[in-house]
N, CA, C and O atoms as CSV, one atom per row, in Angstrom:
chain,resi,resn,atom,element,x,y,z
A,1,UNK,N,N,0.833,-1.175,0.000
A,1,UNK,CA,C,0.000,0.000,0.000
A,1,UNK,C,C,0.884,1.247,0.000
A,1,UNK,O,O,2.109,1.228,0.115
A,2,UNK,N,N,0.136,2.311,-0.139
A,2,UNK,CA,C,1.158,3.870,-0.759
A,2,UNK,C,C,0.176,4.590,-0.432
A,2,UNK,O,O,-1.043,4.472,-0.563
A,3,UNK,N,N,1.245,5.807,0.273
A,3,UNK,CA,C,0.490,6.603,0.960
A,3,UNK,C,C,0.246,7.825,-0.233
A,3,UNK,O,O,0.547,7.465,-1.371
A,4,UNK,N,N,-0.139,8.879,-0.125
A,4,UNK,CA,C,0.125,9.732,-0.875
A,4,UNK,C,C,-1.387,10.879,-0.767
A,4,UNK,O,O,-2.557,10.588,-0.517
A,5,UNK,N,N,-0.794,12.133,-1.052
A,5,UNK,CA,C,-1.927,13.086,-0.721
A,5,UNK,C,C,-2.845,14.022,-1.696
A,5,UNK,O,O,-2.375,14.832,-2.495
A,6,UNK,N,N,-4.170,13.781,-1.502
A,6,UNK,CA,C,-5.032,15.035,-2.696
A,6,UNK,C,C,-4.885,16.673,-2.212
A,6,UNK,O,O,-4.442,17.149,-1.167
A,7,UNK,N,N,-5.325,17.176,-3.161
A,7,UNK,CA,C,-4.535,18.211,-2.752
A,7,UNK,C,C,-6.342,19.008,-2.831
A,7,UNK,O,O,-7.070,18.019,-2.757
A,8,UNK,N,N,-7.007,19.919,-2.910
A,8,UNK,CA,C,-7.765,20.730,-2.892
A,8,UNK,C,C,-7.999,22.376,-2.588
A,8,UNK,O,O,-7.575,23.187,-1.765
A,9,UNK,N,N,-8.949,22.388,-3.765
A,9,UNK,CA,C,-9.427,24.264,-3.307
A,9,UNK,C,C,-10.276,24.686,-2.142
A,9,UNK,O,O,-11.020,23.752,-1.844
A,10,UNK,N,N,-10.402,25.432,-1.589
A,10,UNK,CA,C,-11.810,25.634,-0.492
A,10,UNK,C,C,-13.108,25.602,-0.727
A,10,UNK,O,O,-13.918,26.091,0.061
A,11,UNK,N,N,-13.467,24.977,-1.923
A,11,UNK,CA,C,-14.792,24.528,-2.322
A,11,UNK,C,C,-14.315,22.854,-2.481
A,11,UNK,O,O,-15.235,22.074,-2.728
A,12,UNK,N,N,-13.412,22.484,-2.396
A,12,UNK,CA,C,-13.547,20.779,-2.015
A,12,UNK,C,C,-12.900,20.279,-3.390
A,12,UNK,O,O,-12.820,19.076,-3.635
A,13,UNK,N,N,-12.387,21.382,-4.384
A,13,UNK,CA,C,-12.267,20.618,-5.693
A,13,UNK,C,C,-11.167,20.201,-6.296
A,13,UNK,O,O,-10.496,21.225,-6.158
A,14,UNK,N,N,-10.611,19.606,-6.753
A,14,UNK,CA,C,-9.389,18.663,-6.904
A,14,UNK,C,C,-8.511,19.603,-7.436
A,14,UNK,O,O,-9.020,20.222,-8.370
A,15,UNK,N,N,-7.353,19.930,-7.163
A,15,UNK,CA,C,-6.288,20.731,-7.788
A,15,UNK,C,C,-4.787,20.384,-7.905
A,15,UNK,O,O,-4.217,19.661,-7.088
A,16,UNK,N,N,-4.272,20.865,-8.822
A,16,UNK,CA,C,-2.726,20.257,-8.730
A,16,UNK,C,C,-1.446,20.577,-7.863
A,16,UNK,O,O,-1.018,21.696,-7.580
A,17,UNK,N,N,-0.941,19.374,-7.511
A,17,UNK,CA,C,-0.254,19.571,-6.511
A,17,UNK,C,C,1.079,18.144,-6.346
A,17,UNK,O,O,0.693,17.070,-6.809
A,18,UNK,N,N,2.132,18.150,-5.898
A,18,UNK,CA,C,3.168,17.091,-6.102
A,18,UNK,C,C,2.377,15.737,-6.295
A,18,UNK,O,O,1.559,15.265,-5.506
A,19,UNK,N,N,2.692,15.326,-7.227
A,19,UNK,CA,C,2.453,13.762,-7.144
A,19,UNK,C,C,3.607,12.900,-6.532
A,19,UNK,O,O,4.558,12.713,-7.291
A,20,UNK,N,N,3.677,12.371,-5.343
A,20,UNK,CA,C,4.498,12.119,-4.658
A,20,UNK,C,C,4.107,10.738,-3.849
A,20,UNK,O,O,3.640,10.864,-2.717
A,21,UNK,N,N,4.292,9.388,-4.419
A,21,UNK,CA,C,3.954,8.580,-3.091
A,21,UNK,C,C,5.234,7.909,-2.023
A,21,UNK,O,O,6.394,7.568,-2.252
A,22,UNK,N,N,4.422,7.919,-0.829
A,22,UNK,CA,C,5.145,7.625,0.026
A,22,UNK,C,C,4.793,5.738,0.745
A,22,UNK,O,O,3.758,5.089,0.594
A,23,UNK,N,N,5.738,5.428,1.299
A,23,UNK,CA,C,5.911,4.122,1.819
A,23,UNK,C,C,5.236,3.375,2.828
A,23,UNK,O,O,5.117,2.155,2.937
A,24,UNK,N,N,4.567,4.838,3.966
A,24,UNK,CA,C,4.205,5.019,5.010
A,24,UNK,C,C,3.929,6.036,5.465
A,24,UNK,O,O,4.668,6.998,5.250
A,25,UNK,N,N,2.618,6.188,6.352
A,25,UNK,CA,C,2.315,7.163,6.567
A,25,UNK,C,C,3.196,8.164,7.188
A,25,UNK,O,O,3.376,9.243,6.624
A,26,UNK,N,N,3.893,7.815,8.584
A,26,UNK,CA,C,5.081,8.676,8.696
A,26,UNK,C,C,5.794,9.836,7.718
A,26,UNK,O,O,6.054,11.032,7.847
A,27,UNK,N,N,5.988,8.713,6.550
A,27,UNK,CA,C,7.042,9.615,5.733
A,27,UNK,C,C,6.210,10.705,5.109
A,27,UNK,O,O,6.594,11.861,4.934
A,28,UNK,N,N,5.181,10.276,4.834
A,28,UNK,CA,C,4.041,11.305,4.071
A,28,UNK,C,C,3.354,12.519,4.869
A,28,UNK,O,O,2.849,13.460,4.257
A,29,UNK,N,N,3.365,12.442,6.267
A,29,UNK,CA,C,3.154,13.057,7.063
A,29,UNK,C,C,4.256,14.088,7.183
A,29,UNK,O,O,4.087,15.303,7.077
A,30,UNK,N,N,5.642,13.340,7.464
A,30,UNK,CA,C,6.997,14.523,7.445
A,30,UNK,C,C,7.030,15.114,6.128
A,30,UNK,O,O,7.259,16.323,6.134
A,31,UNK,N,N,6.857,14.567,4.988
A,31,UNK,CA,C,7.048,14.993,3.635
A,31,UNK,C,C,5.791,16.618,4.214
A,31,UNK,O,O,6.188,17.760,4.446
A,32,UNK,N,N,4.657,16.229,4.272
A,32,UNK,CA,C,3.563,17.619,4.294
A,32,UNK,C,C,3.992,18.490,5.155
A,32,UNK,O,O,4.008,19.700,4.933
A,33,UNK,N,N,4.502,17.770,6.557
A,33,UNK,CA,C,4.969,18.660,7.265
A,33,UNK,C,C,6.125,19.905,7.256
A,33,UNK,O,O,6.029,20.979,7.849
A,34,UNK,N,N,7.098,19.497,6.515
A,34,UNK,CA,C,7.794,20.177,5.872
A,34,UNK,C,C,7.476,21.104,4.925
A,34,UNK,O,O,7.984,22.223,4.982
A,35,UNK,N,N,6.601,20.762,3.940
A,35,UNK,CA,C,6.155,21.380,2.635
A,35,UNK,C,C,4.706,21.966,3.128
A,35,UNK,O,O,4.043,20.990,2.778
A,36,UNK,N,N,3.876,22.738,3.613
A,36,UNK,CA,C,2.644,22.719,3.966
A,36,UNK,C,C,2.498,24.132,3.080
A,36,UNK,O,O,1.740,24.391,2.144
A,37,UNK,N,N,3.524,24.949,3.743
A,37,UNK,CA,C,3.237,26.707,3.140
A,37,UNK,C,C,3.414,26.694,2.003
A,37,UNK,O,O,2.498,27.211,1.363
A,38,UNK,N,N,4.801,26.044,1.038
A,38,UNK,CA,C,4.194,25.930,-0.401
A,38,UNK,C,C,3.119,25.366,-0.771
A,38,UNK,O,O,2.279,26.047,-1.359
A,39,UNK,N,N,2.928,24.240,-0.563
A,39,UNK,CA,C,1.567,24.188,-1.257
A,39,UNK,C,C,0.609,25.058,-0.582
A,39,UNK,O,O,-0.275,25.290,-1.407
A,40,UNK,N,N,0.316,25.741,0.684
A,40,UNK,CA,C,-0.789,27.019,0.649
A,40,UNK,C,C,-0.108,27.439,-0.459
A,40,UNK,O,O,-0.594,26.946,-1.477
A,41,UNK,N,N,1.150,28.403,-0.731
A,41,UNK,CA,C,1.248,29.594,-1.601
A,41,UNK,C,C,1.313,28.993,-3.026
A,41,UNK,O,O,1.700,29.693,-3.962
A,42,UNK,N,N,0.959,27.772,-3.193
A,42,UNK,CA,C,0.382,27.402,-4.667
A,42,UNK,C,C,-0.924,26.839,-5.061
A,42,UNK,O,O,-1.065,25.886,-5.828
A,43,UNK,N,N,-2.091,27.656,-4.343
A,43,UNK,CA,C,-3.197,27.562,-4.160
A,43,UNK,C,C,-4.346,26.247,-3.335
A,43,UNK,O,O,-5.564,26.090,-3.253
A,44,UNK,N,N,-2.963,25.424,-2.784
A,44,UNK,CA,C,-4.264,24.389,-2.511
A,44,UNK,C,C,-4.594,24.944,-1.165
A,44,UNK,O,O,-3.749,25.606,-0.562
A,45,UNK,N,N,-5.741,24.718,-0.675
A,45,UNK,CA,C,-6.451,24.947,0.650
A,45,UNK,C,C,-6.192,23.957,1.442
A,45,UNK,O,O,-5.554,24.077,2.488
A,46,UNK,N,N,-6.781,22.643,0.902
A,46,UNK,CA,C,-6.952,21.587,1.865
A,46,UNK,C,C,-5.896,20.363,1.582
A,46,UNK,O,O,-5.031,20.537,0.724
A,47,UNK,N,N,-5.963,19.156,2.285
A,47,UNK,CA,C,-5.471,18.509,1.696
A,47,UNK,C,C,-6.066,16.948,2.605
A,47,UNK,O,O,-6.213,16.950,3.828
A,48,UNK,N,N,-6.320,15.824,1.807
A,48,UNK,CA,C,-6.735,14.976,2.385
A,48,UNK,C,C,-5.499,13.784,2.449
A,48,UNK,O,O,-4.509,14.275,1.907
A,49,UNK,N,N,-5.223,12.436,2.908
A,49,UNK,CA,C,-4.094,11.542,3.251
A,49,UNK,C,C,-4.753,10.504,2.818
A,49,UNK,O,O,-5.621,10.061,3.569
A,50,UNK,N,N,-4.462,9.645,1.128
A,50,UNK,CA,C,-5.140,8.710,1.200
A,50,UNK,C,C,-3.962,7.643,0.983
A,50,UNK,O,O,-2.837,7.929,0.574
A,51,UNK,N,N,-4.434,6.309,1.341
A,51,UNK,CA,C,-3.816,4.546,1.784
A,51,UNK,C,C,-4.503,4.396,0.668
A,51,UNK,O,O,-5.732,4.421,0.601
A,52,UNK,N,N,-3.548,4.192,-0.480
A,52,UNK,CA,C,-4.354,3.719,-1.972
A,52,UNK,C,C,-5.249,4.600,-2.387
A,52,UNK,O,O,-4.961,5.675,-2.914
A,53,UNK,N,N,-6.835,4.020,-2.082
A,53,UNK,CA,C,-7.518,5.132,-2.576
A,53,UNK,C,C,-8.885,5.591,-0.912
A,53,UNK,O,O,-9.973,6.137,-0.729
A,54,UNK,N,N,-8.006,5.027,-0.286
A,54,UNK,CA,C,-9.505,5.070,0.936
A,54,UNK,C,C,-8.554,6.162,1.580
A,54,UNK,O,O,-7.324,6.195,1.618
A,55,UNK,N,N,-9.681,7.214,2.169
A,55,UNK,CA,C,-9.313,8.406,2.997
A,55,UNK,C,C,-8.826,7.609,4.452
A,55,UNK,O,O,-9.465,6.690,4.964
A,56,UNK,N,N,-7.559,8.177,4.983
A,56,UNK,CA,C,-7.268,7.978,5.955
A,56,UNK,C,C,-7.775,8.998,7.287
A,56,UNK,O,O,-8.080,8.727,8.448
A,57,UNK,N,N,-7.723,9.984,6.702
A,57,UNK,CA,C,-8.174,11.448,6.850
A,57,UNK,C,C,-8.150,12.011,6.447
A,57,UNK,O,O,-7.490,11.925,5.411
A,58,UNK,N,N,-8.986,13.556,6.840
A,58,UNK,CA,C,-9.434,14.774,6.233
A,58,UNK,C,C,-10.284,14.846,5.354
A,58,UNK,O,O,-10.638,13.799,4.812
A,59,UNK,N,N,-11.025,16.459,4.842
A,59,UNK,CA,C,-9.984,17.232,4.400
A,59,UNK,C,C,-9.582,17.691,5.643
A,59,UNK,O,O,-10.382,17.700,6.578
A,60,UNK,N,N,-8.326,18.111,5.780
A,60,UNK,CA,C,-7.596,19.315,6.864
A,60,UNK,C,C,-7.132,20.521,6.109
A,60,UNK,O,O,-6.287,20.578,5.216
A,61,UNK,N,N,-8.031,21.717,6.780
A,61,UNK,CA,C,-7.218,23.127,5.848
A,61,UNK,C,C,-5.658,23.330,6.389
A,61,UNK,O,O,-5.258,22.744,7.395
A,62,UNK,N,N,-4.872,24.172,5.654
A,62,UNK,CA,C,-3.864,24.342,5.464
A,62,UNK,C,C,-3.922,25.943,6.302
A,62,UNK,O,O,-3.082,26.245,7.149
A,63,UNK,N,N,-4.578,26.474,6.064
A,63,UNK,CA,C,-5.344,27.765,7.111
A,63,UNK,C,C,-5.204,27.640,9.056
A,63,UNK,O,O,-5.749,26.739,9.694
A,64,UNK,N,N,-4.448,28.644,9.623
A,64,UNK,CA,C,-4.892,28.189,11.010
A,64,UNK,C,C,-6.197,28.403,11.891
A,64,UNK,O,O,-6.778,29.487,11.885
A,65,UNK,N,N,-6.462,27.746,12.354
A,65,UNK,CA,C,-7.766,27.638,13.255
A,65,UNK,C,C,-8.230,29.404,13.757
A,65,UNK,O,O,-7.445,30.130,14.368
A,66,UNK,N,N,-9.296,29.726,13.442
A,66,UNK,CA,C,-9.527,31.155,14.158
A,66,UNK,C,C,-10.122,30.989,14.761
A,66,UNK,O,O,-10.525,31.891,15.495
Protein backbone atom coordinates (compact mmCIF):
# COMPACT_ATOMS: atom_id res chain seq x y z
CA UNK A 1 0.00 0.00 0.00
CA UNK A 2 1.16 3.87 -0.76
CA UNK A 3 0.49 6.60 0.96
CA UNK A 4 0.12 9.73 -0.88
CA UNK A 5 -1.93 13.09 -0.72
CA UNK A 6 -5.03 15.03 -2.70
CA UNK A 7 -4.53 18.21 -2.75
CA UNK A 8 -7.76 20.73 -2.89
CA UNK A 9 -9.43 24.26 -3.31
CA UNK A 10 -11.81 25.63 -0.49
CA UNK A 11 -14.79 24.53 -2.32
CA UNK A 12 -13.55 20.78 -2.02
CA UNK A 13 -12.27 20.62 -5.69
CA UNK A 14 -9.39 18.66 -6.90
CA UNK A 15 -6.29 20.73 -7.79
CA UNK A 16 -2.73 20.26 -8.73
CA UNK A 17 -0.25 19.57 -6.51
CA UNK A 18 3.17 17.09 -6.10
CA UNK A 19 2.45 13.76 -7.14
CA UNK A 20 4.50 12.12 -4.66
CA UNK A 21 3.95 8.58 -3.09
CA UNK A 22 5.14 7.63 0.03
CA UNK A 23 5.91 4.12 1.82
CA UNK A 24 4.21 5.02 5.01
CA UNK A 25 2.32 7.16 6.57
CA UNK A 26 5.08 8.68 8.70
CA UNK A 27 7.04 9.62 5.73
CA UNK A 28 4.04 11.31 4.07
CA UNK A 29 3.15 13.06 7.06
CA UNK A 30 7.00 14.52 7.45
CA UNK A 31 7.05 14.99 3.64
CA UNK A 32 3.56 17.62 4.29
CA UNK A 33 4.97 18.66 7.26
CA UNK A 34 7.79 20.18 5.87
CA UNK A 35 6.16 21.38 2.63
CA UNK A 36 2.64 22.72 3.97
CA UNK A 37 3.24 26.71 3.14
CA UNK A 38 4.19 25.93 -0.40
CA UNK A 39 1.57 24.19 -1.26
CA UNK A 40 -0.79 27.02 0.65
CA UNK A 41 1.25 29.59 -1.60
CA UNK A 42 0.38 27.40 -4.67
CA UNK A 43 -3.20 27.56 -4.16
CA UNK A 44 -4.26 24.39 -2.51
CA UNK A 45 -6.45 24.95 0.65
CA UNK A 46 -6.95 21.59 1.87
CA UNK A 47 -5.47 18.51 1.70
CA UNK A 48 -6.73 14.98 2.38
CA UNK A 49 -4.09 11.54 3.25
CA UNK A 50 -5.14 8.71 1.20
CA UNK A 51 -3.82 4.55 1.78
CA UNK A 52 -4.35 3.72 -1.97
CA UNK A 53 -7.52 5.13 -2.58
CA UNK A 54 -9.51 5.07 0.94
CA UNK A 55 -9.31 8.41 3.00
CA UNK A 56 -7.27 7.98 5.96
CA UNK A 57 -8.17 11.45 6.85
CA UNK A 58 -9.43 14.77 6.23
CA UNK A 59 -9.98 17.23 4.40
CA UNK A 60 -7.60 19.32 6.86
CA UNK A 61 -7.22 23.13 5.85
CA UNK A 62 -3.86 24.34 5.46
CA UNK A 63 -5.34 27.77 7.11
CA UNK A 64 -4.89 28.19 11.01
CA UNK A 65 -7.77 27.64 13.26
CA UNK A 66 -9.53 31.16 14.16
Amino acid sequence: MEFRWRYQDAQGRDVAGPDVAFADQTEAEEWFSAGWRDLLDAGVEQVTLLRSESEVYGPMSLHPAQ
